[in-house]
C-alpha positions as CSV (number, residue, x, y, z in Angstrom):
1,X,23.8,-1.6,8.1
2,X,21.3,1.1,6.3
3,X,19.2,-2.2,6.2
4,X,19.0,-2.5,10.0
5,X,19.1,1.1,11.4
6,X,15.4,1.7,8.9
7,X,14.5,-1.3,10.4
8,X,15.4,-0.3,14.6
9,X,13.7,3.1,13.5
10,X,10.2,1.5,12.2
11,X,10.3,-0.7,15.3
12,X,10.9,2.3,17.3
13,X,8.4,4.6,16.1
14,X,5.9,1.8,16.1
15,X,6.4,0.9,19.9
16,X,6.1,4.9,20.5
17,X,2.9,5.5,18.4
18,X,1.4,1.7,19.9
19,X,1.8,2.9,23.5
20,X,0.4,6.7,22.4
21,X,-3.1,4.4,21.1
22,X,-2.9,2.0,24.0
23,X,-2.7,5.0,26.7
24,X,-5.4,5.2,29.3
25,X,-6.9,1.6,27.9
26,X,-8.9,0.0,30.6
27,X,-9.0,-3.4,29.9
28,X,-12.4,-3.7,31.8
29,X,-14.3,-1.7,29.3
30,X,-12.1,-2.8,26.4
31,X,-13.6,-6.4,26.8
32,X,-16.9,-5.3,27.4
33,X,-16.6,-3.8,23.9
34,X,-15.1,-6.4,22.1
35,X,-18.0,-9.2,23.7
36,X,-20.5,-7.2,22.1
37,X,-19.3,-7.1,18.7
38,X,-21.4,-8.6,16.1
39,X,-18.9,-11.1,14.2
40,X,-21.1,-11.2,11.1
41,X,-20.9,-7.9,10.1
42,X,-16.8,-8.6,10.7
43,X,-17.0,-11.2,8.1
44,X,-18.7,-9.1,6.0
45,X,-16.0,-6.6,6.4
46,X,-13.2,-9.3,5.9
47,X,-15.0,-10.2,2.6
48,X,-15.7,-6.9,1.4
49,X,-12.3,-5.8,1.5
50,X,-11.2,-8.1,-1.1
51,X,-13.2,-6.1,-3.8
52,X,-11.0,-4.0,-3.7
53,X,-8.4,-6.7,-3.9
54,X,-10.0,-7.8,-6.9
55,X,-10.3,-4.0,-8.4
56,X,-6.1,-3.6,-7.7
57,X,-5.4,-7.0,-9.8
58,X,-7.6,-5.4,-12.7
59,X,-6.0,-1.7,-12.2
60,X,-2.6,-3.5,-12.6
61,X,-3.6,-5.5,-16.1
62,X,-3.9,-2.4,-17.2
63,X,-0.5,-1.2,-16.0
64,X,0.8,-3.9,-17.3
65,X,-0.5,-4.1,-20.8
66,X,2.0,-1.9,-21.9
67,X,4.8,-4.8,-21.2
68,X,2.3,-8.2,-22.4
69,X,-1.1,-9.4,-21.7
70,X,-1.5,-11.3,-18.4
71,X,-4.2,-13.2,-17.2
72,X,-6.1,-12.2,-14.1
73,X,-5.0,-15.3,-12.2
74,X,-1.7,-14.9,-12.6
75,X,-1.9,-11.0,-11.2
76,X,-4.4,-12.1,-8.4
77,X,-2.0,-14.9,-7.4
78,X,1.2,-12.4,-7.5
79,X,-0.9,-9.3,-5.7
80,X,-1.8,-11.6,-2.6
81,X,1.5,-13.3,-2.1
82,X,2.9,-9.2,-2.3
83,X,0.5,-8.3,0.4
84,X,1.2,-10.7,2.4
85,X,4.7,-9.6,2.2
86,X,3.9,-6.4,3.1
87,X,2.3,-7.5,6.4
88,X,4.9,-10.0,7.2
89,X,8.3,-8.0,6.1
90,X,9.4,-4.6,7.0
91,X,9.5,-1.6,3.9
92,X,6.7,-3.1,1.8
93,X,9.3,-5.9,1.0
94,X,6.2,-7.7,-0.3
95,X,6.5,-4.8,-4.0
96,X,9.4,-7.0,-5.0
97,X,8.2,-10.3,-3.6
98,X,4.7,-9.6,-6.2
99,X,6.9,-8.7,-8.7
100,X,9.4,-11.8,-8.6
101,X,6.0,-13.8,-8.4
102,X,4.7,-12.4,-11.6
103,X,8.2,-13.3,-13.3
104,X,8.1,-16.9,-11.9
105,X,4.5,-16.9,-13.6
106,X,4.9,-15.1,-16.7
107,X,8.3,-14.4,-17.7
108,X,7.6,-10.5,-17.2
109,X,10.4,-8.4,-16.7
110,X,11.1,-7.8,-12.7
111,X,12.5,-4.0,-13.5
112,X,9.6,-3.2,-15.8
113,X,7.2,-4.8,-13.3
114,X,8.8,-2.6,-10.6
115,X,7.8,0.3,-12.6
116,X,3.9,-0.6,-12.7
117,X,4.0,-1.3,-9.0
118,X,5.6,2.5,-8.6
119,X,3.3,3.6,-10.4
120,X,0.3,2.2,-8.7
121,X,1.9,3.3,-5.5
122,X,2.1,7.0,-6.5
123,X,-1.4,7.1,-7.6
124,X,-2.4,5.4,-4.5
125,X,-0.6,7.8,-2.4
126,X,-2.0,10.9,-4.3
127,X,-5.8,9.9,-4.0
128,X,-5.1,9.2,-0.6
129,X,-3.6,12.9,-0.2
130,X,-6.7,13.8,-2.5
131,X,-9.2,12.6,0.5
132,X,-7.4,14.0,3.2
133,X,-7.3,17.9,1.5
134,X,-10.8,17.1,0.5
135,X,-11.2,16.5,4.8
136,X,-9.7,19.8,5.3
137,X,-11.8,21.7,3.3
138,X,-14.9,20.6,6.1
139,X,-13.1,19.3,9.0
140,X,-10.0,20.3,10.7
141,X,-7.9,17.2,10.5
142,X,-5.5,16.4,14.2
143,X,-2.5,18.9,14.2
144,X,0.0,16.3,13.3
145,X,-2.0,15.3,10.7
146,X,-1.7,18.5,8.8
147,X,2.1,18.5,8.2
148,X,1.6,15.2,6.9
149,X,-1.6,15.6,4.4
150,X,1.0,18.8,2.9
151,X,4.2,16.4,2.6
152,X,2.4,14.2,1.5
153,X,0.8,15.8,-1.6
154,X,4.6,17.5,-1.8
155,X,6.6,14.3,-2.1
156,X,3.4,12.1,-4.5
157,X,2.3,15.0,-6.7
158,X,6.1,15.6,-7.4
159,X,6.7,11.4,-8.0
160,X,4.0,11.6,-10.2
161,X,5.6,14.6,-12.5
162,X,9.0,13.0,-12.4
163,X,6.9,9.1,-13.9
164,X,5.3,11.6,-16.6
165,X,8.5,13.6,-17.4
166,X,10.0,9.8,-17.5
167,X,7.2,8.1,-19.5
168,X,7.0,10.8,-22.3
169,X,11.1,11.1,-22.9
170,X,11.8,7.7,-22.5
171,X,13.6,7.3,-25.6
172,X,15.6,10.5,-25.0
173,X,16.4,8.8,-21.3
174,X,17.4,5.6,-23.0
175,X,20.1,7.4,-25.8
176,X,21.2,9.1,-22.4
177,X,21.8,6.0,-20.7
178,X,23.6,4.6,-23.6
179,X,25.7,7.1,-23.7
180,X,26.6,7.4,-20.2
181,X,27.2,3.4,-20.5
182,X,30.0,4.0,-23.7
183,X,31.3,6.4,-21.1
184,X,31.5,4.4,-17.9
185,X,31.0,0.8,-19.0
186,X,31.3,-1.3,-15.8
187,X,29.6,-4.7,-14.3
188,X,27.6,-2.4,-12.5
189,X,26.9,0.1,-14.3
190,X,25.7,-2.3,-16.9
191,X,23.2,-3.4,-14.8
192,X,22.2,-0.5,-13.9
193,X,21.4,1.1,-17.1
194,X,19.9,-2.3,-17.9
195,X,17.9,-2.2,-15.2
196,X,16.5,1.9,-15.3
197,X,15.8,0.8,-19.0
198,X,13.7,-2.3,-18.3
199,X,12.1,0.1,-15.5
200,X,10.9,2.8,-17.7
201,X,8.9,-0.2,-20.0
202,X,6.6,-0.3,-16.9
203,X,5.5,3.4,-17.3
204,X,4.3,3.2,-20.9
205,X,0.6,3.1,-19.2
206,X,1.1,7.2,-18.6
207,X,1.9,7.5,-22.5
208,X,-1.8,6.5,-23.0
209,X,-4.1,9.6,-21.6
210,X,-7.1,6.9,-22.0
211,X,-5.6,3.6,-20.4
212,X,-4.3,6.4,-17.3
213,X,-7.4,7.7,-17.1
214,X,-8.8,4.2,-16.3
215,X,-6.0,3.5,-14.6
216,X,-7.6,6.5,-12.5
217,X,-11.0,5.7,-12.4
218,X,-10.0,2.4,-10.9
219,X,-7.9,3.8,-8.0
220,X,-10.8,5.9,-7.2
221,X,-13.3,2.9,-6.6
222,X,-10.3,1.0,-5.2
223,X,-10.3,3.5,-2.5
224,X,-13.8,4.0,-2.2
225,X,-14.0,0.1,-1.1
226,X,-11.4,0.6,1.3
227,X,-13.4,3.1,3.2
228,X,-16.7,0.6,2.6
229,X,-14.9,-1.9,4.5
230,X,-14.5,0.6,7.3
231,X,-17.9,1.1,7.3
232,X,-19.0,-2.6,7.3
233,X,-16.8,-3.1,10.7
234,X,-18.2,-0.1,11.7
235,X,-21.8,-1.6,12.4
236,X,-20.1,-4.8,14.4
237,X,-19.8,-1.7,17.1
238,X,-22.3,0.2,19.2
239,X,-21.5,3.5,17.8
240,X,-21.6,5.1,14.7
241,X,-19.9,8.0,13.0
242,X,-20.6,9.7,9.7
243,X,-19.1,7.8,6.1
244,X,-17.3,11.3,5.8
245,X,-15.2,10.9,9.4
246,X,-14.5,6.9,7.5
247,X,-12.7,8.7,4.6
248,X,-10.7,10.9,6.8
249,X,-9.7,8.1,8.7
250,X,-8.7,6.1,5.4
251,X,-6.8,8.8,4.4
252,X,-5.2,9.5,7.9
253,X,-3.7,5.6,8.6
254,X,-2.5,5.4,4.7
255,X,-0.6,8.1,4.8
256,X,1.0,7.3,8.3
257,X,1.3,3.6,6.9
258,X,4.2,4.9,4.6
259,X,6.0,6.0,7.4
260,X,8.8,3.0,8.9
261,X,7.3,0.9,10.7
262,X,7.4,-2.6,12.4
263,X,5.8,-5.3,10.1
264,X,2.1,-5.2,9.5
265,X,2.1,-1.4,9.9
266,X,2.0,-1.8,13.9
267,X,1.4,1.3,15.3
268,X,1.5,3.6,12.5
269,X,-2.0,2.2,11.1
270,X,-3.8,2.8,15.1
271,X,-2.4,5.5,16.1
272,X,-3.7,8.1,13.3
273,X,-6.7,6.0,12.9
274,X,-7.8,6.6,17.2
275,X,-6.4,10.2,16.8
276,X,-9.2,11.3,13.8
277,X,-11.9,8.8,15.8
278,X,-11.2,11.1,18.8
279,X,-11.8,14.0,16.6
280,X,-14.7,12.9,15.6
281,X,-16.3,12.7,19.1
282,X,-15.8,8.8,19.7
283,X,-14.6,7.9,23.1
284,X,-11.3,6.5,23.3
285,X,-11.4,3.0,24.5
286,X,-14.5,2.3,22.0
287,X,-12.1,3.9,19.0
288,X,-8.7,2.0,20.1
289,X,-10.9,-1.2,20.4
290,X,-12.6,-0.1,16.5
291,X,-9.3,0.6,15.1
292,X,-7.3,-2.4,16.3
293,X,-10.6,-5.2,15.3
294,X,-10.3,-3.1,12.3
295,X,-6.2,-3.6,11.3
296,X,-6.9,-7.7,12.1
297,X,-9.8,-7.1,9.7
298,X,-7.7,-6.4,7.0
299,X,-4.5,-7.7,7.8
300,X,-5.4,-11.4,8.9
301,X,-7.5,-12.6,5.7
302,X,-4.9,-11.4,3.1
303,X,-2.3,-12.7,5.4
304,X,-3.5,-16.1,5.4
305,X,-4.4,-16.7,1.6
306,X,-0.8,-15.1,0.8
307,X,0.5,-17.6,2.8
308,X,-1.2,-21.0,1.4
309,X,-0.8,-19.1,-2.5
310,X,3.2,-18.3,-1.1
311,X,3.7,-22.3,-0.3
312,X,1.5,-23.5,-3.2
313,X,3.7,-21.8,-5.4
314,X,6.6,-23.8,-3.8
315,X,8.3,-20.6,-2.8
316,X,9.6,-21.8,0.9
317,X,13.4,-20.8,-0.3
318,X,12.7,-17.6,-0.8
319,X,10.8,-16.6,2.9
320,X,13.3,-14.0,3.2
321,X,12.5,-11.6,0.4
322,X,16.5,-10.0,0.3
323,X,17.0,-13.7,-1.3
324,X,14.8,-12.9,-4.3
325,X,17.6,-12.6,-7.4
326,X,18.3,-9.5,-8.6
327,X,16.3,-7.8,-11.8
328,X,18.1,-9.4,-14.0
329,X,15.3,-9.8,-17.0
């Protein structure tokens, strides 16, 4: 039931925020727009984007060193498949999906795994805050923005304290686990201990100040990419705006992103991403046609090899990722 009402309340607020972007559209003008685009510097776009694919596989190697060496296939394979479960599934169902992927492949632990993937999430979220108070500093970001770039740093600044508190007492956490388990030892809670245990493996990375600081360095360019494949799309379009206003933007749609939403990030991806194009002195239709060429740009190409990886890997029973067993290794 919990389940279904998240789900009603991402649909919800990503009908609200789609009919906020699509507001005043004429369709006239809209098509005029989109049959000038030059589709080379699309492609360009689509390809570019998967640098930064390529930089997240090798950012979580090194996550995942801690647990055992993995071959770059095997994470490139897993990370696709996981994206495209992002964009097909509602609340990033695709995390586990990459993560049961890797266990098919590798025999890694889907618990520990978990705990790379949170990992990678908070730092994501905290170089993403990172931009948009570095935006704040020089531009005065849409009001509804500003509450969000705060709550933001709030809520991934204090995820990342609680990992390091985690990964440096982890075998104080462990001898407190065990005990709680002599106290209370159930089915359940037997899994769960087992579970927060094989969890904590996965954050051995922040025990490592030079493997994090890589781990850093990495989610810097990953970021950096991002924005460069906003920029490439960019020149398919008869305007232009400065690579400054394309960070802003980056930061504004990822943090809305995390919001509930429909699948694909309908909705919450436009509507922030029109709102700072606005701000920026772009006229509307020409930023609501940008922004939407822009979320096909990177949701369509991902989608697709997810897909053919998804069936290659013979995976067809487990379409519905609340089917993937439970972290049991």
């Amino acid at each position: 039931m919990r389940r279904r009402g998240l789900l009603l309340l991402g649909m919800a607020l990503s009908g609200v925020l789609l009919a906020w972007t699509l507001r005043g559209l004429h369709l006239e003008e809209w098509g005029r727009i989109l049959r000038g685009l030059e589709l080379p510097w699309m492609l360009a776009g689509a390809l570019f984007y998967f640098i930064a694919v390529v930089l997240r596989t090798w950012r979580w190697g090194l996550l995942l060193d801690g647990l055992q060496p993995t071959r770059f296939r095997e994470r490139f394979v897993a990370l696709t498949i996981g994206y495209m479960g992002n964009n097909l599934y509602p609340a990033r169902a695709g995390e586990l999906l990459r993560a049961y992927v890797l266990q098919r492949r590798c025999g890694l632990s889907l618990s520990a795994t978990l705990g790379t993937i949170v990992v990678e999430r908070v730092l994501d979220g905290l170089m993403v805050v990172f931009l948009a108070l570095l935006a704040l500093l020089f531009f005065p970001l849409p009001t509804l923005l500003r509450p969000a770039v705060i709550a933001g740093g709030l809520v991934f600044g204090g995820a990342l304290l609680v990992l390091l508190g985690m990964a440096q007492s982890i075998g104080k956490l462990r001898a407190a686990l065990e005990r709680f388990l002599h106290y209370r030892s159930t089915p359940s809670t037997e899994r769960l201990v087992g579970f927060l245990s094989r969890f904590m493996e996965g954050l051995v990375v922040l025990q490592r100040p030079a493997r994090a600081l890589a781990v850093g360095g990495l989610t810097a360019l990953i970021w950096l990419a991002e924005a460069g494949t906003y920029g490439l799309v960019l020149m398919a379009f008869p305007f232009r705006t400065s690579f400054f206003s394309l960070l802003v933007m980056t930061a504004a749609v990822n943090l809305a992103t995390a919001l509930p939403s429909a699948p694909g990030y309908v909705g919450t991806f436009e509507a922030p991403g029109v709102a700072v194009l606005q701000a920026f002195g772009i006229p509307p239709n020409m930023a609501i046609a940008y922004i939407l060429v822009l979320h096909l740009v990177l949701w369509l190409p991902i989608t697709l090899l997810g897909l053919s990886l998804f069936f290659r890997e013979g995976l067809r029973r487990a379409v519905r990722p609340v089917q993937v067993p439970p972290p049991s290794s």
